[in-house]
C-alpha positions in Angstrom: 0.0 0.0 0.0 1.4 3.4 -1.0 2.6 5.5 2.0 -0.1 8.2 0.8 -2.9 6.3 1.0 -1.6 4.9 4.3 -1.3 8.0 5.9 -5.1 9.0 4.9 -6.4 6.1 6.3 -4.5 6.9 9.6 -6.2 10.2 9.6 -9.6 8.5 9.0 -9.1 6.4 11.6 -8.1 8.5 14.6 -11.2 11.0 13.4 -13.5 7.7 13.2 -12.2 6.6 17.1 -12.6 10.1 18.9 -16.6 8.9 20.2 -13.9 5.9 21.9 -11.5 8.0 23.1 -14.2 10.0 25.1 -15.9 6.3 26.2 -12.7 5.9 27.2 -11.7 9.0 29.6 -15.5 8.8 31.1 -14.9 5.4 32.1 -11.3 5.9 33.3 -13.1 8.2 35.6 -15.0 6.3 37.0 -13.6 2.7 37.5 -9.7 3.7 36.9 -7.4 3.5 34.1 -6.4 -0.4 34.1 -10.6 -1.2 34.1 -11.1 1.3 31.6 -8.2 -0.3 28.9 -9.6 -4.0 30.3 -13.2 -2.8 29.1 -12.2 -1.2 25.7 -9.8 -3.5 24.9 -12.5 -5.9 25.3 -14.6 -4.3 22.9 -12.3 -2.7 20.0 -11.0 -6.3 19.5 -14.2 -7.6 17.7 -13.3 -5.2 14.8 -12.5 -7.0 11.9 -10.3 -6.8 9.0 -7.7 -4.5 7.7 -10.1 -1.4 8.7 -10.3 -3.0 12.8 -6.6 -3.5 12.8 -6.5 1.1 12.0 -9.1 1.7 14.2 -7.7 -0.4 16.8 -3.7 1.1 16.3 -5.5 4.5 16.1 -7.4 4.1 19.6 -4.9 1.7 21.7 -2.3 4.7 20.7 -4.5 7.2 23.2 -4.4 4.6 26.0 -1.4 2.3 26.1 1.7 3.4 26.9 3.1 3.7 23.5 2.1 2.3 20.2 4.9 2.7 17.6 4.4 3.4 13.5 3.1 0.6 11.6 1.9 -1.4 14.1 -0.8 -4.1 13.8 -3.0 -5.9 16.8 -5.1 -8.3 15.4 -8.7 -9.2 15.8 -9.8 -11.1 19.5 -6.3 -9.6 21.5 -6.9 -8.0 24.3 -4.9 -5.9 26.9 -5.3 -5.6 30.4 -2.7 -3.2 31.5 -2.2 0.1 30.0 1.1 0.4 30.9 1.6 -1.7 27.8 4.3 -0.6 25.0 4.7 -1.8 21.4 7.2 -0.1 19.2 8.1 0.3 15.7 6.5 -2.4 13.2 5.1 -4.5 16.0 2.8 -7.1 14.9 0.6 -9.0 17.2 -1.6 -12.4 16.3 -5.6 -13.1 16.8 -6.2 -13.7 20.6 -3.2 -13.0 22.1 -3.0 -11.5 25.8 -0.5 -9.1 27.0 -0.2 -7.7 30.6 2.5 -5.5 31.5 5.0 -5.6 28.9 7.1 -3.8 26.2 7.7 -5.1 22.7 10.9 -4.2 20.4 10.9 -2.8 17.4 9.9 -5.7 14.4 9.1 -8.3 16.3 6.7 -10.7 15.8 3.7 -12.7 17.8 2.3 -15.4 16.3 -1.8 -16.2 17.5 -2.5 -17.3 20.8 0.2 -16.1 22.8 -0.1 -14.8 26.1 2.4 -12.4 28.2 1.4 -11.5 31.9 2.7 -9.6 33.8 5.4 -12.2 35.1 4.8 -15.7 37.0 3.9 -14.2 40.5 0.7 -12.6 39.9 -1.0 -15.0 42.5 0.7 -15.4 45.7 0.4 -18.8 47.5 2.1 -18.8 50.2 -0.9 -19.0 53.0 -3.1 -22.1 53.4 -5.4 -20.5 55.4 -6.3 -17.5 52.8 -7.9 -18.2 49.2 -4.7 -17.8 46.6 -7.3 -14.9 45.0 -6.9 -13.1 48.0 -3.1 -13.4 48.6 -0.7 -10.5 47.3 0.9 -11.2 43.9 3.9 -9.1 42.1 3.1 -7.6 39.2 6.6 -7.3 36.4 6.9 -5.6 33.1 8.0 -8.5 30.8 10.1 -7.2 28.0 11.0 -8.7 24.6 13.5 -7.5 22.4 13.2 -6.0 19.3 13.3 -8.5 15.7 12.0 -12.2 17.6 9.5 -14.0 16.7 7.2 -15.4 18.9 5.2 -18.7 17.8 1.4 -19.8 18.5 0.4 -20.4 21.8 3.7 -19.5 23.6 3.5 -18.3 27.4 6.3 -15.8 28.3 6.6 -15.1 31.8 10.4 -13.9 31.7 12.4 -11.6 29.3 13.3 -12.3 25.8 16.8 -10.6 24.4 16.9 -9.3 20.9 16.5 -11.7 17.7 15.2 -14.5 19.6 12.5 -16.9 18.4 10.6 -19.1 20.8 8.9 -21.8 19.1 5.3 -22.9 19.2 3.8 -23.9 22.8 6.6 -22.8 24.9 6.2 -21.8 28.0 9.4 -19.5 29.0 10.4 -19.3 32.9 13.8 -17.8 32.4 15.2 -14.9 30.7 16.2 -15.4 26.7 19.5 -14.2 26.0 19.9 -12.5 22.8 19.8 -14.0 19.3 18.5 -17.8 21.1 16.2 -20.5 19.9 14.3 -21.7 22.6 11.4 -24.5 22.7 9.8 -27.0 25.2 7.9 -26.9 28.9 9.8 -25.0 30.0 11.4 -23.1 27.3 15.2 -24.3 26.5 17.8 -23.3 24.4 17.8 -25.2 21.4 20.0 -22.9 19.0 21.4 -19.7 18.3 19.9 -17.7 15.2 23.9 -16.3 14.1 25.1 -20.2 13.6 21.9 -20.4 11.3 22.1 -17.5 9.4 22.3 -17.4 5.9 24.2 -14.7 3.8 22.6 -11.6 2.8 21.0 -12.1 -0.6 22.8 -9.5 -3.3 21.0 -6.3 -3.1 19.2 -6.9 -0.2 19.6 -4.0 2.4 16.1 -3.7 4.1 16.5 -6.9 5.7 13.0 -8.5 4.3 9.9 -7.4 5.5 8.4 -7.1 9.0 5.4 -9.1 8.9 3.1 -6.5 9.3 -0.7 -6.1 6.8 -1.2 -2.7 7.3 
């Protein structure tokens, strides 16, 4: 899609989400700003197609944290924290769920995954109180710019820069940079540089980043 046209349809969208935005403050108001992004999170992730994914950039951009150029959250995710940031060329899968994290420029999640806000969130300590009403510690997970993160992954620990954790993982320990990692729990199973192939003559962007919109 020609940047022109792009950049209309930007416009277009942040004009067509400003009723949202106000939804948006009222409610903050009144139940606080985590329930508010919970709630219209929630509902701005049953918009489909190419035109959800603008409206969705367009309105998550006045509530997360930060929300980068050319980036694209797909229909059925949904965030619960707005503290929340996705940078540069971020794209995220159908029915993922992200707590308290930050995603790198050009990375990747595939559908499915989830990223709370770390592996303490419940505590369980006491037998004689209910785990939901036992303090829990909530962390900022942060994955590095350029991985890619497969279906159904769990990531409840840091992720370095050019990793890829495969399908179904479930990671429980930091990710140094440029690692493979698969399994329950999440190993190392390779390093991306002793895989890489040489650059392709001509090619200086890199390849693209994933993203539809």
């Amino acid at each position: 899609m020609k940047p022109g046209v792009k950049k209309i349809l930007e416009l277009m969208a942040a004009a067509l989400v400003l009723p949202w935005r106000g939804y948006y403050l009222a409610y903050r108001v009144v139940a606080g700003r985590e329930r508010a992004c919970q709630a219209l999170s929630q509902r701005v992730s049953r918009w489909p197609g190419v035109g959800g994914n603008y409206l969705r950039r367009a309105l998550l951009r006045g509530v997360l944290a930060h929300v980068g150029r050319e980036v694209t959250v797909s229909f059925g995710t949904l965030f619960s924290k707005p503290s929340a940031r996705l940078d540069d060329g971020v794209y995220i899968g159908s029915y993922c769920t992200l707590g308290k994290v930050t995603i790198g420029r050009d990375t990747l999640l595939a559908d499915h995954v989830m990223i709370p806000s770390g592996a303490a969130q419940h505590g369980v300590a006491r037998l004689d109180v209910p785990v939901r009403q036992q303090p829990g510690t909530f962390e900022t997970i942060e994955i590095g710019q350029d991985c890619w993160i497969g279906a159904g992954a769990i990531v409840l620990a840091g992720v370095g820069d050019h990793c890829v954790v495969a399908a179904g993982s479930v990671v429980t320990h930091p990710v140094e940079d440029w690692k493979i990692v698969a399994g329950v729990p999440a190993r190392v199973v390779g390093d991306r540089r002793e895989k890489a192939l040489p650059p392709a003559p001509g090619d200086s962007d890199g390849g693209s980043n994933g993203s539809v919109v």
